[in-house]
C-alpha positions in Angstrom: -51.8 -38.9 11.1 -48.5 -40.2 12.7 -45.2 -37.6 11.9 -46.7 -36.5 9.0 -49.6 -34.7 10.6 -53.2 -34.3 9.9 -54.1 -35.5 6.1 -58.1 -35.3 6.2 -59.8 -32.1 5.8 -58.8 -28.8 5.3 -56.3 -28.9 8.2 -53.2 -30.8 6.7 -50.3 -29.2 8.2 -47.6 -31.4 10.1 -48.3 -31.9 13.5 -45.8 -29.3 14.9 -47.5 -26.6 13.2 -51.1 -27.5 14.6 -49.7 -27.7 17.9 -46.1 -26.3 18.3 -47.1 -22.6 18.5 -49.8 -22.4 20.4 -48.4 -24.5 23.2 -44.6 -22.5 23.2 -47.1 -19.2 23.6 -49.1 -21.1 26.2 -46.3 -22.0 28.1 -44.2 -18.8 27.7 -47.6 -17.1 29.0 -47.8 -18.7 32.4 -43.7 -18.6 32.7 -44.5 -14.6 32.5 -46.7 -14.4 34.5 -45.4 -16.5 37.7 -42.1 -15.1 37.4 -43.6 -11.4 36.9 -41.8 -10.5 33.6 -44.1 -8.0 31.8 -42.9 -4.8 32.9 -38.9 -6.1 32.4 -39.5 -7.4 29.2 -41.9 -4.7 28.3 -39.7 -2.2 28.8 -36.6 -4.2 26.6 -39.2 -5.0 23.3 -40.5 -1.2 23.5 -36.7 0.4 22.7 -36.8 -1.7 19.5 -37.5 1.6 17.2 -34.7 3.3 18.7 -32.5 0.8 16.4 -35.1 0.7 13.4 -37.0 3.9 13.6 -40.8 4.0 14.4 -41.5 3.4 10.4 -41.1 -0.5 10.1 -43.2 -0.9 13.8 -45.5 1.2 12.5 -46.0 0.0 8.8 -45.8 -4.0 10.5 -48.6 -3.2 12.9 -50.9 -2.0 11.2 -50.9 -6.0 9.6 -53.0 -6.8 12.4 -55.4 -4.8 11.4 -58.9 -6.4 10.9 -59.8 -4.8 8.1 -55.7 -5.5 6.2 -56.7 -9.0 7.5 -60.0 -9.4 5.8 -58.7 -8.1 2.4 -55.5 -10.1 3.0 -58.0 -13.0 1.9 -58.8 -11.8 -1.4 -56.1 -13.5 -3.4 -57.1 -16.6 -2.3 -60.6 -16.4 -3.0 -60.6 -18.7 -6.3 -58.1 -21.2 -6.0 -58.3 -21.7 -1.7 -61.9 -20.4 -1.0 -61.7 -23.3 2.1 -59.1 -20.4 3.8 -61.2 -17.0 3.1 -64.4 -18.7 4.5 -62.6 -20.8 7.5 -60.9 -17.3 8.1 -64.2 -15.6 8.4 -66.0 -18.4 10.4 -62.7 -18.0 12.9 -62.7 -14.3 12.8 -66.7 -14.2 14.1 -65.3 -17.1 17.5 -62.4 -14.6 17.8 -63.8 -11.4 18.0 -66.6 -12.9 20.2 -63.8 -14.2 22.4 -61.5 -11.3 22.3 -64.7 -9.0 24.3 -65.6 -11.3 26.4 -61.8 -12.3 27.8 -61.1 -8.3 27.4 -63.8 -8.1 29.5 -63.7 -10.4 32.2 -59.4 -9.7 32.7 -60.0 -5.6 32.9 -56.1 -5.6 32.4 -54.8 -1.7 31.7 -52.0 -1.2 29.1 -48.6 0.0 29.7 -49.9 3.7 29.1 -52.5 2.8 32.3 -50.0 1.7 34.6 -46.6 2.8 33.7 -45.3 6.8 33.5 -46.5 8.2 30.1 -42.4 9.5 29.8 -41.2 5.5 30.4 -42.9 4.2 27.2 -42.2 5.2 23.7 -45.9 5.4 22.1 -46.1 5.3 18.1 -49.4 6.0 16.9 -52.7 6.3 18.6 -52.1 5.3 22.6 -54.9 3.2 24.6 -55.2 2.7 28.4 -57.3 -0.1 28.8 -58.4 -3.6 27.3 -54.4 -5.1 26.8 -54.9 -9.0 27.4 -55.4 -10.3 24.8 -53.8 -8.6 22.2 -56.5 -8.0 19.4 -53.8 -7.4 16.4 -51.7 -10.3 17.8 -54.8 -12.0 17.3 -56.0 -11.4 14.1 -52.6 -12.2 12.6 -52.1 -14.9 14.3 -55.7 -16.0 13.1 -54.3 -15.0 9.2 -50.8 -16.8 9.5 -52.9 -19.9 11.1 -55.0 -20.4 8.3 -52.4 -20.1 6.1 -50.2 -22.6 8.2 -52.5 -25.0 8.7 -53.7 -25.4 5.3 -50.7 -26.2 3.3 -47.9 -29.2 4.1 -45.2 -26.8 3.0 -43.1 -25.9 5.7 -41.2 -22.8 4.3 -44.9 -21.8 4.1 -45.6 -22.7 7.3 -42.9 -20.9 8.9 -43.3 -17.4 6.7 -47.0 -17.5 8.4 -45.6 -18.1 12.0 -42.6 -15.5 11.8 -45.0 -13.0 10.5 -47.3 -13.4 13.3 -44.4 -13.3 16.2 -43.4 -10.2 14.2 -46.8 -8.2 14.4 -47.5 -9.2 17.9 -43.7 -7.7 18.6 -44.8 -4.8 16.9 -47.5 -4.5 19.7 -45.4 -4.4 22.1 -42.9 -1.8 20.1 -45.5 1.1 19.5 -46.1 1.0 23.0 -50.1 -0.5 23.6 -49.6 -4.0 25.0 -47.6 -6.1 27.5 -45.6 -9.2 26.2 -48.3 -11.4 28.5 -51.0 -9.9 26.1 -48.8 -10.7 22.7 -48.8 -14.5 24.2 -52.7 -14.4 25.1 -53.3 -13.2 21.2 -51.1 -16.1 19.4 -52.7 -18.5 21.2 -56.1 -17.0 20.7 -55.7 -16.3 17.2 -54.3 -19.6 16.3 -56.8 -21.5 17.9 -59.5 -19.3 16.2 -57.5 -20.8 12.6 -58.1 -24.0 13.4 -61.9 -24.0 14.6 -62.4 -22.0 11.3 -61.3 -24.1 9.2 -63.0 -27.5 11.3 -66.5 -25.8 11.0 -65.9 -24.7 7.3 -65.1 -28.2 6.3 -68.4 -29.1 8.5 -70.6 -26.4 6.7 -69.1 -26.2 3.2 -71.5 -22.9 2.4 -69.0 -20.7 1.5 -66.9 -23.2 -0.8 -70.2 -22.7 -3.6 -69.9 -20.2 -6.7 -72.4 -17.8 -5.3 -71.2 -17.8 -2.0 -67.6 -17.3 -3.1 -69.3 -13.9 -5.7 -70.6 -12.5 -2.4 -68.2 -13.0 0.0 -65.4 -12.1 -2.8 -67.9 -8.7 -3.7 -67.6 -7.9 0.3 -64.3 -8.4 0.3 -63.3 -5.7 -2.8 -65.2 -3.1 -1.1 -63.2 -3.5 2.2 -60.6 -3.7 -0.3 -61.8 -0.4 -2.1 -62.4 1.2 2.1 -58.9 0.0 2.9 -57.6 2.1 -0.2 -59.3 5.6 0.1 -59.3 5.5 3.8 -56.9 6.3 6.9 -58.2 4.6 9.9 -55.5 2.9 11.9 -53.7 6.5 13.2 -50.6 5.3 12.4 -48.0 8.1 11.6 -46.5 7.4 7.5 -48.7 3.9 7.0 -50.6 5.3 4.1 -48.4 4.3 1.3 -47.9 0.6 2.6 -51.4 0.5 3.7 -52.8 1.3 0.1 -50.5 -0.4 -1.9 -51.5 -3.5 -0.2 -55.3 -2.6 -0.8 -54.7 -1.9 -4.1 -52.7 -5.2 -5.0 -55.3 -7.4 -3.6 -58.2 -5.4 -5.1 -56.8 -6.3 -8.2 -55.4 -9.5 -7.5 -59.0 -10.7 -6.5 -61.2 -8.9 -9.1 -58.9 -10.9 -11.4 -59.4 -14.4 -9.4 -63.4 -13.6 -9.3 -63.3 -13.3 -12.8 -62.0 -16.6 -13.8 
């Protein structure tokens, strides 16, 4: 392992990939929380489309999508099937996870606790549920398998910036607190690397037929993702299809070969 990181398996990213996000959201989550900085912060990340316009919050959002996740994996269905079915094992532990922590915390969202006239809401607003963040999550799942597969780092950090992006978007179109963003990198992330430990352990999905079916499942989220509008999400549509329609083709070609 040493500086180079972990070499066997399907987890072979340098060593502050595997570790160095998770931990900076770990410990940014409990500096939050004992110095009570979720409504002040809050409040700072939620102005953000007053400089860009609601569109690009919107449009980035909506990336954490579980569905824009789950046909995300399509292109790499041929050529890094260890990623589509360690994203799939991880995304089963996550959502599990995700209940039982919304569950068991009970924490209300900005909307629940703050005056509906101090936040700016894009899209569809929600009361209740916020820690963790579910979209932070599943992005932060995405970017982790993507992360922790490869040993290039302009790779590596592409996956990570677009995570800490989508879980600022959370925080932008007015449904979570920054404590919740935190919560969802760290649960996502982890989520990555479990995946991809019990897919190297139970190799299933790496076979020919199991890559057909899971790839076949895949093109008709793929083909749901392209004909329908689900998120609420004001102007997402166009962004929304075109990346359904990219990867539907991108993978019917990879299944293909």
């Amino acid at each position: 392992m040493g500086q180079q990181g972990r070499k066997a398996g399907f987890v072979i990213a340098p060593n502050w990939v595997l570790f160095g996000p998770p931990t900076l959201a770990m410990v940014l989550l409990i500096l939050v929380a004992l110095a009570g900085l979720d409504r002040q912060l809050f409040h700072s990340f939620n102005q953000l489309s007053n400089y860009t316009g609601p569109l690009f919050w919107a449009n980035l959002t909506i990336l954490g999508d579980g569905l824009v996740c789950a046909v995300l994996l399509l292109p790499w269905i041929r050529k890094n099937p260890e990623r589509v079915w360690g994203g799939l094992l991880g995304a089963i532990l996550m959502t599990i996870l995700l209940r039982v922590l919304k569950e068991m915390f009970g924490i209300p969202r900005p909307l629940g606790v703050l005056p509906e006239e101090a936040v700016i809401v894009i899209g569809p607003g929600h009361r209740r549920g916020a820690f963790p963040s579910g979209h932070t999550a599943t992005m932060a799942l995405y970017a982790g398998i993507w992360a922790l597969s490869t040993s290039r780092r302009l790779y590596s950090t592409l996956a990570i910036c677009l995570a800490l992006l989508v879980g600022v978007s959370r925080i932008a179109v007015g449904v979570h607190w920054p404590s919740d963003v935190l919560g969802g990198l760290v649960l996502g992330w982890a989520s990555a690397w479990i995946g991809l430990q019990v897919a190297q352990r139970w190799q299933w999905g790496m076979g020919i037929r199991a890559r057909r079916i899971l790839g076949g499942a895949l093109l008709v989220s793929a083909l749901v993702l392209l004909v329908i509008d689900h998120t609420g999400y004001p102007g997402v549509l166009l962004f929304q299809r075109a990346l359904a329609l990219t990867c539907l083709v991108w993978g019917a070609m990879e299944l293909r070969r």
